[in-house]
N, C-alpha and C positions, 0 to 999 in steps of 0.2 A: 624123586626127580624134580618134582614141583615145587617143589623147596628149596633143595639147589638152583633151582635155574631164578628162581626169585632171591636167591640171597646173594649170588651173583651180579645180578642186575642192580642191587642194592649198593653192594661193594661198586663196581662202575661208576655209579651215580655220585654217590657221594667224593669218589676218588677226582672225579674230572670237575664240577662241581665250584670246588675254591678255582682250581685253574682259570674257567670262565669267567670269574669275578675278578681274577688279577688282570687278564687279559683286557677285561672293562676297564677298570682301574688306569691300566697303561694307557687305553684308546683316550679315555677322561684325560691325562693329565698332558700327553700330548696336544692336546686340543688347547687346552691355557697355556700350553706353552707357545702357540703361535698369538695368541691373544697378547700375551705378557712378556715380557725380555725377561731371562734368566737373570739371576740374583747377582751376576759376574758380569753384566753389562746396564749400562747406563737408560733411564725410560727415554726414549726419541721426544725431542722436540716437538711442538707443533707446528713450527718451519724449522726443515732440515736443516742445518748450517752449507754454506755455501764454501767453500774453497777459496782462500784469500787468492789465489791464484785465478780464481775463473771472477771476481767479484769487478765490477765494468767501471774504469774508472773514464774522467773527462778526457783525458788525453791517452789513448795505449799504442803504444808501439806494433803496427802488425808485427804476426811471424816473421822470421827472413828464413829462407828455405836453401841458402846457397849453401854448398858442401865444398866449393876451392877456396883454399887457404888465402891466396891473394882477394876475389871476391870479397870473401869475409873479413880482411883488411881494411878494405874499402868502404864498405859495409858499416862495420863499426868508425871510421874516420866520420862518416856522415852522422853519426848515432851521434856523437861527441860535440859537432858544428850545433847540431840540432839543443843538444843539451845546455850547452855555451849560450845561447839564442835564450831557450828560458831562464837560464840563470838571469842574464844580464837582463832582460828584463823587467825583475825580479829589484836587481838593484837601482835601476833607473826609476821604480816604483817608488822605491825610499827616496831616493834623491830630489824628484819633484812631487813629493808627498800634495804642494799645494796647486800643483799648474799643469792642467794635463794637456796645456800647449805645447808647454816644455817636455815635457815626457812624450809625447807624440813626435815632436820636429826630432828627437833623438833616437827613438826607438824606427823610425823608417830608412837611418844609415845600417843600421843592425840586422838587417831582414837580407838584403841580399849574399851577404859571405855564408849564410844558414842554407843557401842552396846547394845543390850539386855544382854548378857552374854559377859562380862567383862573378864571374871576369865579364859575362855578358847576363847577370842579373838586376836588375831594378825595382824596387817598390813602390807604392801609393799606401797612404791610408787618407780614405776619409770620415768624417767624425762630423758627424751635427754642422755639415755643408763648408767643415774647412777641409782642404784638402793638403796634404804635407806628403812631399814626393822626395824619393833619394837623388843622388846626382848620377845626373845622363840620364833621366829619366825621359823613358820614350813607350808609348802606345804601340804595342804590337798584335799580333796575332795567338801570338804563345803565351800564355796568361793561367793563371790559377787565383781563384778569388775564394773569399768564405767573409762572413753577415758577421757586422759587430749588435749586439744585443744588449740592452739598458732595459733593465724592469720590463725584460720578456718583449720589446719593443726595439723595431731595425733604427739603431742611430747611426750607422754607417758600413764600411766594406773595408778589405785589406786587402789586396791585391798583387802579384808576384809577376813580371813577365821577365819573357829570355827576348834578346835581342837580335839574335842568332838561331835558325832551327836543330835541333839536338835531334840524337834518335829516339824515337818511341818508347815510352815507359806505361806505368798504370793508367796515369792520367795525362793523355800527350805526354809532352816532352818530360813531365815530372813525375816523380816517384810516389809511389803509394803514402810514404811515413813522410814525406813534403805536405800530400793533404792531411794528415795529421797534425803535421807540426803548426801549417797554416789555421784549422783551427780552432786549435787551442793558444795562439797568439791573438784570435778576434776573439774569445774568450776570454783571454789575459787581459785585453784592453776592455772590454764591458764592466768586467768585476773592476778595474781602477779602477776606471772613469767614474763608476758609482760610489766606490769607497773615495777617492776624491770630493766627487761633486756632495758628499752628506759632508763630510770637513767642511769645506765651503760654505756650507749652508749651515751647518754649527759655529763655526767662527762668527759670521753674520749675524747669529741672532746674538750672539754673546754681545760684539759691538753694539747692535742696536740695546739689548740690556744694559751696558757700562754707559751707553748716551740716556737713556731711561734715568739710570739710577742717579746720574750726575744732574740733571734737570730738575730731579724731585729733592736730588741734595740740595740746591741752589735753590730751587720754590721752599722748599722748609726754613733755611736762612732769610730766603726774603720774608716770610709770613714768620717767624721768630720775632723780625725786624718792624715788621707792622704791627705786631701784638704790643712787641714792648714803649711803640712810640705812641699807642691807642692807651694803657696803660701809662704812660708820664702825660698826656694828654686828659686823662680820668684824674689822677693828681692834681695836675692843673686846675681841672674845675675845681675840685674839690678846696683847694687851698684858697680858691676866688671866693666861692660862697662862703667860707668859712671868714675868711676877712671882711666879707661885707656884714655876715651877720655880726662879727665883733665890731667892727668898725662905725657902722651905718644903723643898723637896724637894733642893735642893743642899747645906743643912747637914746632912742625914739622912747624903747618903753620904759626906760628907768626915768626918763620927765612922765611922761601918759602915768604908771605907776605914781609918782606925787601928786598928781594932776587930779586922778579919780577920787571918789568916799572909800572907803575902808571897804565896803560891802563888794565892790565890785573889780578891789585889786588883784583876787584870787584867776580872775580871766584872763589877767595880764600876765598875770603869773603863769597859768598854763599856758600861755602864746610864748614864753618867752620861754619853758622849756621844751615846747617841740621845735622852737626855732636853735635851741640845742642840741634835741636831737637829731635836725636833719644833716647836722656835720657831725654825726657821729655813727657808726659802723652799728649800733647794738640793734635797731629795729629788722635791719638786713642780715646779719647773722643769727639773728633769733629765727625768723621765718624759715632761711635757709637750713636749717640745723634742726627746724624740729618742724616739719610740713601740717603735722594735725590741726597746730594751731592757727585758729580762726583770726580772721582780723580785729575782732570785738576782743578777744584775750591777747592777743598782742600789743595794743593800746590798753588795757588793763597795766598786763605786764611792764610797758613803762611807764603810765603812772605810780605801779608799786614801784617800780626802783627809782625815780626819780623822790618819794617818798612820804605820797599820798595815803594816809589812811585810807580805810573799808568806806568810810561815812563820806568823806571828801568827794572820793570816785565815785559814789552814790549820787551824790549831789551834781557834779562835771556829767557824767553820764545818763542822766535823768533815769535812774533805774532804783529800783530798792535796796537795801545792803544785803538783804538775804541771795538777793540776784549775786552780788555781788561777790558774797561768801563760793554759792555755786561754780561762779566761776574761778575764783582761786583754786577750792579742789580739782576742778578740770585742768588748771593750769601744771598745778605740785604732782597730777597723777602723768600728764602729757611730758614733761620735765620729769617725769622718773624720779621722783622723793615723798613720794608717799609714804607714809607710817615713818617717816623718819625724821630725825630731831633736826633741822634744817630751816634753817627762817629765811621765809620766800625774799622777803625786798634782799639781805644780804648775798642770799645765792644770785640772785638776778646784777644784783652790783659789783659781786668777784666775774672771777674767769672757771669758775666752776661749773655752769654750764657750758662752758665750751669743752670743760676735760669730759663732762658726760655725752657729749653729741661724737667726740672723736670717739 
């Protein structure tokens, strides 16, 4: 019996056993399924999506809750004045894209047929202390107003009155979708006013740019005009000393030269070729074109080119030839012809160093 009742208990155990485990299993996977979306829906958002229908925009229509057909007639008639209202708006906006005087003295005839009662309605808007009123405009007690706003700051007010008492609506004598509509017309006029007033202030600077540019066109013509008359002016000198030294100063030394001993015509000689070269261009585009060179090698370099031996310039210089030598190779390596078959006095007397400086 002890046996049975234990092989029994055995069979039991093992029989219920998986059961328990599936039962687990189940509780487990329910559990991730409230954690996780099933495989056949989408994972939620981290903001839920909103209902393009519930989503708040600047201007909404309240509900209207009436259920007679005529009502609802009526009803939608206003819906329609209302809508007419922001269109034209809208288009008065393009039309005086640049003057929101103009847009304003137009858009305050427009405002009273957008009422319920027409026939005894009037406007104001005022706007950065001007004020533009419809016709028959009169102060009453019946009035509906809302804030015009510029860069989140009050630049003025729009204003609606009845001239006549009406009966009781939302708002006094006016209807709920009138404060609505009122506004999102001070609203309408803010956002112009702005998007105008930045045109305006674009256009401006563009003007002052086009008077900029034409000034400095006009100063560049004038200093064009000054360069090239300081420039026929530099000419001028230039063509003066030139003729004095030919004219004047060249027949001095060619008597002085007969005049002196033999020994001491070589001085006259050098006076008469720097008075050569000062009407000549070669000592100022030599400096210019190659900066290294020292002043002692630039008077070198034009006594080689004018076409003084080593010993000569030795002697003029009061220096040794060996100096002298030195300073040629400082000259041929500064000049760029080093190791090269190039003979200094003819390269100094072409235009060859100027193709090496370009």
């Amino acid at each position: 019996m002890l046996i049975l009742y234990l092989y029994l208990i055995g069979s039991f155990y093992n029989y219920f056993l998986p059961i328990k485990y599936l039962f687990k299993i189940h509780k487990e996977n329910n559990e991730m399924a409230k954690k996780q979306p099933p495989f056949f829906q989408k994972a939620p958002l981290e903001e839920p999506l909103i209902p393009f229908w519930e989503i708040p925009f600047p201007w909404q229509i309240p509900p209207n809750q009436e259920t007679e057909p005529q009502k609802i007639e009526i009803a939608l008639r206003e819906r329609i004045k209302e809508l007419n209202c922001l269109y034209r708006i809208g288009q008065l906006a393009d039309r005086h894209s640049d003057s929101i005087d103009q847009f304003l003295k137009n858009l305050v005839d427009l405002l009273p047929p957008s009422w319920q009662y027409p026939e005894i309605t009037c406007a104001r808007i005022t706007f950065n202390g001007t004020v533009y009123k419809s016709k028959g405009f009169k102060v009453t007690r019946w009035r509906q107003s809302s804030q015009i706003l510029m860069y989140n700051k009050p630049a003025g007010e729009v204003s609606v009155f009845y001239l006549e008492e009406r009966p009781a609506e939302a708002e006094g004598p006016f209807l709920k979708e009138e404060r609505a509509l009122i506004d999102a017309i001070a609203e309408r006029i803010g956002t112009i006013a702005m998007r105008i007033s930045a045109e305006l202030e674009l256009q401006e600077i563009n003007r002052q740019l086009t008077v900029e540019r034409k000034a400095l066109q006009e100063a560049n013509a004038a200093m064009r005009t000054v360069l090239a008359r300081i420039e026929e002016q530099k000419q001028e000198v230039y063509q003066n000393i030139q003729a004095n030294v030919e004219k004047i100063l060249m027949p001095v030394l060619h008597a002085l030269m007969v005049e002196l001993p033999r020994g001491q015509r070589k001085y006259v000689e050098i006076l008469r070729t720097q008075l050569e070269e000062i009407t000549s261009p070669f000592i100022k585009q030599l400096s210019q074109g190659f900066h290294s060179l020292t002043p002692s090698e630039i008077e070198i370099c034009n006594l080689i080119r004018s076409g003084r031996r080593t010993k000569e310039i030795a002697e003029i210089r009061g220096i040794s030839t060996a100096t002298v030598n030195r300073h040629r190779e400082h000259i041929r390596r500064k000049l760029k012809i080093t190791n090269q078959e190039v003979n200094l006095p003819t390269f100094l007397q072409s235009n060859m160093w100027k193709q090496e400086r370009g």
